[in-house]
C-alpha positions as CSV (number, residue, x, y, z in Angstrom):
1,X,69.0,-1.8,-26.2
2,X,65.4,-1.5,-28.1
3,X,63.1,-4.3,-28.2
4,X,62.9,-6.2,-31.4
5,X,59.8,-5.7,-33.5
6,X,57.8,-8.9,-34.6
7,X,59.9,-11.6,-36.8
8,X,58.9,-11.3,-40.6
9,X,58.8,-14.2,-42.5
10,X,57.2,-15.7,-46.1
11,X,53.9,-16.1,-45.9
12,X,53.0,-19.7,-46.5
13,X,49.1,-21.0,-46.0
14,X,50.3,-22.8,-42.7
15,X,51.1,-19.6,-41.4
16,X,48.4,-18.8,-37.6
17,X,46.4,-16.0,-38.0
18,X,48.4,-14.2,-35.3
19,X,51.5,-14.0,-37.3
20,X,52.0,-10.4,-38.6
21,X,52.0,-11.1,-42.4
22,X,48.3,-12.2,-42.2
23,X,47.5,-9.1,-40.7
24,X,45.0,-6.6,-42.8
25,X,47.1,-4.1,-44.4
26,X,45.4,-0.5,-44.4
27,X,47.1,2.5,-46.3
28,X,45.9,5.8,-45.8
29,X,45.2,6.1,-49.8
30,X,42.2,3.5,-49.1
31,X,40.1,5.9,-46.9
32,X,41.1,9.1,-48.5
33,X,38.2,11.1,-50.2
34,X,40.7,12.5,-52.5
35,X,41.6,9.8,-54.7
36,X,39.7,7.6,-57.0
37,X,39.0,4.2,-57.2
38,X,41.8,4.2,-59.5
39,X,44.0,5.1,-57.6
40,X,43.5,3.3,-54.3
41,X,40.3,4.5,-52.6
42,X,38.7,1.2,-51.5
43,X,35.4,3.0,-49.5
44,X,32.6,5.6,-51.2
45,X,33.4,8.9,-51.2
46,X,30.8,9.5,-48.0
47,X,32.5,7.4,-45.6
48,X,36.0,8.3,-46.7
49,X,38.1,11.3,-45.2
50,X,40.2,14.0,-46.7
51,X,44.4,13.1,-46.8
52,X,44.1,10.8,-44.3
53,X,47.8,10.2,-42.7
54,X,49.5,6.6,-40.5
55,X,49.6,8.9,-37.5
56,X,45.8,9.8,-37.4
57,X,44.7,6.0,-38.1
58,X,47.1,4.7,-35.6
59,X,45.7,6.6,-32.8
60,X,41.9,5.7,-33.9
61,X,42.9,2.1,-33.7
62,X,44.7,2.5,-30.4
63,X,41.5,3.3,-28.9
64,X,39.8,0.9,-30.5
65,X,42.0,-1.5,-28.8
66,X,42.8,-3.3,-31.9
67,X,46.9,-5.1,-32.5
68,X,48.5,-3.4,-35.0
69,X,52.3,-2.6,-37.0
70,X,53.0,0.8,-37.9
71,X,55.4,-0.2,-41.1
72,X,57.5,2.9,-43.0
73,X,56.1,1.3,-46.6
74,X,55.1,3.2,-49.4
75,X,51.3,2.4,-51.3
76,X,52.5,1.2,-55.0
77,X,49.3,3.1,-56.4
78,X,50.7,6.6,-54.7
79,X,52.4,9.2,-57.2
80,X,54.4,11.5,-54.3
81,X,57.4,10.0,-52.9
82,X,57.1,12.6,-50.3
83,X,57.2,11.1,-46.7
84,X,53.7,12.4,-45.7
85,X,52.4,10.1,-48.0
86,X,54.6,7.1,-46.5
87,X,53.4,4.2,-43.7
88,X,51.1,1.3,-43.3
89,X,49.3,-0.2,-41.2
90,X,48.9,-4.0,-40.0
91,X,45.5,-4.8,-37.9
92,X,45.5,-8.2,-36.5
93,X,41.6,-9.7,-37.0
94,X,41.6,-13.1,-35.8
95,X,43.5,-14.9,-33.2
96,X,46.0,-18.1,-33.7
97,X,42.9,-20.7,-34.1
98,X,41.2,-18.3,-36.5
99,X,38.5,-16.8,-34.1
100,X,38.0,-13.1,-34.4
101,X,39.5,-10.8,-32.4
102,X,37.0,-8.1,-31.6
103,X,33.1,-9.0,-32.6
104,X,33.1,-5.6,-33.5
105,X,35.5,-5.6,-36.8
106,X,34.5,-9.5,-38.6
107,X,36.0,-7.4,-41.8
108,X,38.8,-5.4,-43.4
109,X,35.8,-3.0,-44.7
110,X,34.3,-3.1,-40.8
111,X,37.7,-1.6,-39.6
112,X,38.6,0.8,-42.4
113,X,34.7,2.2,-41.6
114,X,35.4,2.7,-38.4
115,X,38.7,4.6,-38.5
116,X,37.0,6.9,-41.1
117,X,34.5,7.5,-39.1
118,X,36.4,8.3,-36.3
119,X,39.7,10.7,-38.1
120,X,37.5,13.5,-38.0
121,X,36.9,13.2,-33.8
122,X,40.1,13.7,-33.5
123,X,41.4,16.5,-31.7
124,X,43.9,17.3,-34.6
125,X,41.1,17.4,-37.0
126,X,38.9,19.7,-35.0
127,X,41.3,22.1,-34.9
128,X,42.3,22.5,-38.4
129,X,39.2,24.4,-39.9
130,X,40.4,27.6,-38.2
131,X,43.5,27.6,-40.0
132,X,42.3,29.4,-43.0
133,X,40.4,32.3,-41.3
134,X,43.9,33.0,-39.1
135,X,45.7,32.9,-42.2
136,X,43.3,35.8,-44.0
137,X,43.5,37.4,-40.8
138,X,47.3,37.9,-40.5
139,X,47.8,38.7,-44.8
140,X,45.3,41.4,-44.1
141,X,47.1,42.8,-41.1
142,X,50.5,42.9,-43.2
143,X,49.4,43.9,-46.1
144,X,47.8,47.2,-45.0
145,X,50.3,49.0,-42.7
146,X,53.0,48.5,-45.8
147,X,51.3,50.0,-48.4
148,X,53.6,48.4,-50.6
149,X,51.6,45.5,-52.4
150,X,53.4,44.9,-55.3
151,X,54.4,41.7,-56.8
152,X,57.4,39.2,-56.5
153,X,60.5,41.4,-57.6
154,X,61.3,43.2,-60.8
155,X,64.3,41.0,-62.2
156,X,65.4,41.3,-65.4
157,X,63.3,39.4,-68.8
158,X,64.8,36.8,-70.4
159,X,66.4,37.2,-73.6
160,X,64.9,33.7,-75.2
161,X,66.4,31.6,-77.3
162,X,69.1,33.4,-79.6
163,X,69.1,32.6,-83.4
């Protein structure tokens, strides 16, 4: 039988500081260099990171040796309902008496700096520039030996609307 995640509860003001609803909450849309302040970005652009996902600020905060909740929600700001969009994350900053965790993160701002400065260390990101160039490489390759190069099928043109 799995272990049983952390009991949720209301959050009432004699909640500790331990308890996971008075964790930080940190969606990918805050550090993402894509979006506007309008629509979630909570950094500047310069310390931000492009499409940001849980999975890559999970793993920066592992390291980091910080608590947190990976939580399938969905940021109420975000337009896709698609699941690369999806998941949250809870960082815990202070302990039951209120005394902070790691001197290292005092803030909500201190931790979402770090694990933007850190997403593009990661060994997923490094490899992703070379993507492109493989990709030219390869529609080059086919596209010569065929001789073909023609567009997307010849089906037949609509007749419009009839009157």
């Amino acid at each position: 039988m799995a272990a049983a995640g952390p009991v949720r509860t209301n959050w009432h003001p004699n909640m500790k500081h331990n308890e996971v609803e008075r964790w930080i909450c940190i969606y990918p849309a805050y550090i993402n260099s894509k979006k506007t302040r309008q629509e979630g970005r909570r950094l500047p652009k310069e310390n931000c990171v492009e499409n940001p996902t849980y999975v890559e600020i999970r793993d920066v905060l592992s390291v980091a040796n910080l608590h947190f909740v990976v939580e399938n929600k969905q940021y109420c700001r975000e337009k896709s309902r698609e699941v690369q969009f999806r998941g949250r994350v809870r960082v815990q900053l202070r302990n039951a008496d209120g005394t902070l965790c790691s001197s290292e993160f005092p803030s909500r701002e201190s931790v979402m700096k770090h694990v933007a400065g850190k997403i593009p260390q990661l060994k997923t990101r490094q490899n992703k520039p070379n993507e492109p160039q493989t990709q030219l490489q390869s529609s080059g390759a086919t596209a010569g030996p065929s001789g073909g190069g023609g567009g997307g099928g010849g089906g037949k043109k609509g007749k419009g609307k009839r009157r």
